[in-house]
C-alpha positions in Angstrom: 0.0 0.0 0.0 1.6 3.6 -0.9 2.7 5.9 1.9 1.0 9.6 2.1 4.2 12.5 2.0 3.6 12.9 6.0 4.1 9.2 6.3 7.3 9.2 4.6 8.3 12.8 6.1 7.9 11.8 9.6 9.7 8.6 9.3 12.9 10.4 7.7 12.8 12.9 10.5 12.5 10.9 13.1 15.4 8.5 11.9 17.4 11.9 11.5 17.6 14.4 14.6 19.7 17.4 12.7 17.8 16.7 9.6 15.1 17.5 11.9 16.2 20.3 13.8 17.0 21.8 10.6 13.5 21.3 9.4 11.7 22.6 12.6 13.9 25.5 12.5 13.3 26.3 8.6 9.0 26.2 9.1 8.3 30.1 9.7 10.3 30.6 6.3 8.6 27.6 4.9 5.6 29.0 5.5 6.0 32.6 3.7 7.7 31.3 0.8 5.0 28.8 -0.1 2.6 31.7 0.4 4.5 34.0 -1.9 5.0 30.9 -4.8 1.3 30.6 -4.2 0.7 34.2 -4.6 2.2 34.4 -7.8 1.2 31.0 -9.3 -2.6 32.1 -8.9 -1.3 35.4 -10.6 -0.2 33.2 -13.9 3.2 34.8 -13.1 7.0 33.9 -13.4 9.5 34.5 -11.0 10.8 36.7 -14.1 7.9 38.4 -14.1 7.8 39.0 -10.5 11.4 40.1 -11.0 10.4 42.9 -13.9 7.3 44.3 -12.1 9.6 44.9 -9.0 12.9 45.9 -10.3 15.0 42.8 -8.2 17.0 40.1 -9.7 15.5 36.8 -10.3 17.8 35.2 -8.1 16.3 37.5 -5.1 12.7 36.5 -5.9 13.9 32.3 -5.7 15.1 33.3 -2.5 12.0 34.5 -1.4 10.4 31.4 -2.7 12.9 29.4 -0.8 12.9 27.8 2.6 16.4 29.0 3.6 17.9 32.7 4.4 16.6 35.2 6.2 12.5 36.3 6.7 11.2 38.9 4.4 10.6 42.0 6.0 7.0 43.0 5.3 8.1 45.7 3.2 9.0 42.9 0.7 6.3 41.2 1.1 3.8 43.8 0.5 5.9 44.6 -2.8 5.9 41.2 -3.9 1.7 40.9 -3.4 1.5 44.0 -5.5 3.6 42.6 -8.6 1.2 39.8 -7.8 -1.6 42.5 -8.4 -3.1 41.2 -5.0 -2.7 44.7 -3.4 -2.7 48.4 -4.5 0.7 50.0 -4.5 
């Protein structure tokens, strides 16, 4: 019988104690980057696009996407929702 993803998540983790510290300690990040690659997947946008509407480099808007590195400030975040049309400027 398959295995859902949290079946085969939790099993990794808990055979891996760093591997999971590093994963509890990576969720608040987790969380806002899969917001903001939601955000701009219901927009029909790129990360290019993203990149063009806001003046950064591509490579800043995968970070934001990404579970590692620092939080966005909400400054960032409010900019990224706008190139994502979701608020007014």
């Amino acid at each position: 019988m398959p295995r859902d993803y949290a079946e085969v998540r939790d099993e990794i983790l808990a055979s891996n104690p760093s591997l999971k510290a590093l994963w509890d300690s990576t969720e608040p990040k987790r969380h806002v980057a899969m917001c903001l690659a939601i955000f701009r997947t219901v927009a029909n946008l790129s990360q290019q696009d993203i990149a063009d509407r806001t003046g950064w480099d591509r490579a800043f808007v995968q970070r934001l996407e990404g579970a590692f590195g620092d939080m966005p400030d909400g400054k960032t975040m409010h900019r990224f929702a706008t190139a994502c049309l979701m608020t007014t400027p």
